[in-house]
N, C-alpha and C positions, 0 to 999 in steps of 0.2 A: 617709781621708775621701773622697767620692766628691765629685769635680769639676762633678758634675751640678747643676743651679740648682732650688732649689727653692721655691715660692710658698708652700707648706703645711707647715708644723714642727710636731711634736708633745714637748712640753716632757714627759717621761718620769720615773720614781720610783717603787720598789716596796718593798715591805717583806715581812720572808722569815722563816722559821724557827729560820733561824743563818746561818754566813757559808760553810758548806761545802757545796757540790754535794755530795760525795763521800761525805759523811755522811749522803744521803738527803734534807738539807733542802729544804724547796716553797714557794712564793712564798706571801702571806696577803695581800696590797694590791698594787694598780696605780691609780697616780693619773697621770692625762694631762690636757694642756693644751694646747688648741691655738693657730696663730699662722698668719694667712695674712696671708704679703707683710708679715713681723715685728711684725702687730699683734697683739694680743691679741683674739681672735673674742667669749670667753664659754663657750666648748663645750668641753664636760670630758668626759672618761672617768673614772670611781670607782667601784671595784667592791672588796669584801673576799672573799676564798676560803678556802674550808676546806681547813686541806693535807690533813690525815687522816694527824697526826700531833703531837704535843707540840711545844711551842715550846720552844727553848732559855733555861735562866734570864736569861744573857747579851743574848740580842737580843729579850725582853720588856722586861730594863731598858731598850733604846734606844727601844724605839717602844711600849710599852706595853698591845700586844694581847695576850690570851690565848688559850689553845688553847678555853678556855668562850666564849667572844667569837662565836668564829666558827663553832659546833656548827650555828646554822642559816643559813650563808652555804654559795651556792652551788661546787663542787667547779673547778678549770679547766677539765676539760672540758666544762661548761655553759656558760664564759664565755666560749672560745678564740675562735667564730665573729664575736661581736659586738666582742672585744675587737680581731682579727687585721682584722678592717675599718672599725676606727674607724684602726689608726694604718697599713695598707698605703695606700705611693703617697706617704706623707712624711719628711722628714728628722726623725729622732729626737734631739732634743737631753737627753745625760742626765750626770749627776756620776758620774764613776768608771763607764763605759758598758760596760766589760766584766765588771762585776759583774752588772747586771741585765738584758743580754744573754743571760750565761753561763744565769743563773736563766730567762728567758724561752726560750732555746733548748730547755733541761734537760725541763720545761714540756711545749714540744711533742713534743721525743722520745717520754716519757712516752706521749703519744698516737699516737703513729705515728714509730717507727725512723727513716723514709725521710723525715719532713716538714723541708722546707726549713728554715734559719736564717731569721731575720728581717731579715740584712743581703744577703739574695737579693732582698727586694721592699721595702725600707726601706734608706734614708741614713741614716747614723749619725754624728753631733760628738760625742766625748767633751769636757763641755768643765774636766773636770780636766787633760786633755793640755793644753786650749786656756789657762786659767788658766797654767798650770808654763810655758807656753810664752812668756804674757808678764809672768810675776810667777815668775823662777825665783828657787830661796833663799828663797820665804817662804810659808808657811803658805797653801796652796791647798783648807781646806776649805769647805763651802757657807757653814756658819758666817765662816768669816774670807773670804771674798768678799764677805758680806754687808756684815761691819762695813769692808771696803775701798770698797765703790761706795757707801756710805749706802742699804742696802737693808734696813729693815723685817723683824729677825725674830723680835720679842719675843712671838711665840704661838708659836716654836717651842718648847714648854720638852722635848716628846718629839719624835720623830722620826716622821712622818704622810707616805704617798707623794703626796695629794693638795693639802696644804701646802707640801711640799718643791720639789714642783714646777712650783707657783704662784710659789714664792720664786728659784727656781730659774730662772722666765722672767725675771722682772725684771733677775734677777743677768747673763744672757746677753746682754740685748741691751742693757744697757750697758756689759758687758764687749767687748761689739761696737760699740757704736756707735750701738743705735739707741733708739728709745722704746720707755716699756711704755704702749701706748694702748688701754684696752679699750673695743673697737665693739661693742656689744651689738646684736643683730636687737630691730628694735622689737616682734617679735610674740611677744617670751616670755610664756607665762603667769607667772601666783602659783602656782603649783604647780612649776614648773620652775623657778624660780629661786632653789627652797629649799633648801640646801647640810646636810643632815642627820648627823649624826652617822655614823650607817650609811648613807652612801650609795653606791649603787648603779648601774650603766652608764653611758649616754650622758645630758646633759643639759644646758641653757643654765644657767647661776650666774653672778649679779652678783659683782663681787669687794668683798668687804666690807672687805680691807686696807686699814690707813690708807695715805696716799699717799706719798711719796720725801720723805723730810725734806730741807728748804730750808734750810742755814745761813748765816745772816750774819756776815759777819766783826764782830770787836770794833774797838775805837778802837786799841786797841795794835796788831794785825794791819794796819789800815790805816796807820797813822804807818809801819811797817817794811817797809810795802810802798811808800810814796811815799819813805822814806828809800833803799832798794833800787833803784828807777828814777833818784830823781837820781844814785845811782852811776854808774849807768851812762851818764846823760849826759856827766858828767864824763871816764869812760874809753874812751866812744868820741865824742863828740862830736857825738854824734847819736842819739835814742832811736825807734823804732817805735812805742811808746805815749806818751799825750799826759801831760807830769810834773805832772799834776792832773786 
């Protein structure tokens, strides 16, 4: 992870062919989210690609696209330009970051032998490393992060890179520490801020997610918790919070 401070993060997610470079497999989704100074801006990247090639049975079950899907979506090399300067110059925050790395590198080879990696002009947080690192011993997928921070993902029922990493912001920056606050520029059109099924490149979207569920404790959780502080008055003789 690069030491360098960043004000502009791009919350990252791609959905692929199958799970093997080696098998030939090519990217089908890139969904990006952006966050400057850890807010949430509005400005997405969403774009579907045609690999120009079959998708595997197996990773149609996960995310539900088919190779008929994407016959009239444009190829990566139609999309490399627009897509490689929406996320150069930020930290790329992504689950499991060397999977879609690997895929985004792969990608540009594809186009040119000699063309850089993406963590030559892009920061990179894996934050599956970052999760293991402070939740080791347990179940560190985006799913069980969610249901650990009370994060909202019962639209996930397939696996969407534009979803994921809408979900995926949330998940980070309270796995860090901070809020998910979405600034919207006040000058988006109605036409910009329609989130379509097939959507496509750069564009401003409201976030139509419900918001962080709020729980309240019950009367039993309260009773056990002022029982639990007068313990403690008892055994030190002094407590830090007030015992009512």
């Amino acid at each position: 992870m690069s030491k360098k401070t960043y004000s502009r993060q791009i919350v990252l997610d791609t959905e692929t062919t199958g799970i093997e470079i080696s098998q030939g497999n090519r990217i089908i989704e890139i969904g990006c989210v952006e966050l400057v100074n850890r807010k949430l801006t509005g400005q997405h990247y969403h774009q579907y690609v045609n690999p120009e090639r079959e998708i595997e049975p197996g990773a149609e079950e996960v995310h539900g696209i088919s190779y008929q899907m994407l016959q009239d979506k444009p190829v990566f090399a139609q999309i490399s330009h627009e897509f490689l300067e929406f996320i150069r110059g930020a930290e790329l925050i992504i689950h499991n970051a060397p999977f879609d790395v690997g895929f985004i590198d792969h990608e540009l080879r594809l186009l040119d032998p000699a063309h850089q990696t993406i963590a030559n002009f892009c920061g990179i947080v894996d934050t599956l490393a970052l999760a293991r690192g402070k939740h080791p011993g347990q179940r560190n997928t985006l799913d069980a992060l969610c249901k650990r921070y009370g994060v909202d993902n019962s639209q996930r029922e397939l696996h969407g890179a534009l979803l994921d990493a809408e979900i995926l912001a949330d998940v980070y920056l309270l796995m860090t520490g901070g809020q998910t606050l979405l600034s919207l520029g006040s000058g988006a059109s109605g036409s910009d801020s329609q989130d379509g099924e097939q959507g496509t490149g750069i564009r401003r979207v409201s976030n139509q997610r419900k918001p962080l569920p709020v729980i309240q404790p019950q009367e039993e959780e309260l009773l056990r918790h002022q029982q639990k502080l007068e313990a403690l008055v008892q055994q030190s003789g002094q407590s830090v919070w007030p015992a009512s």
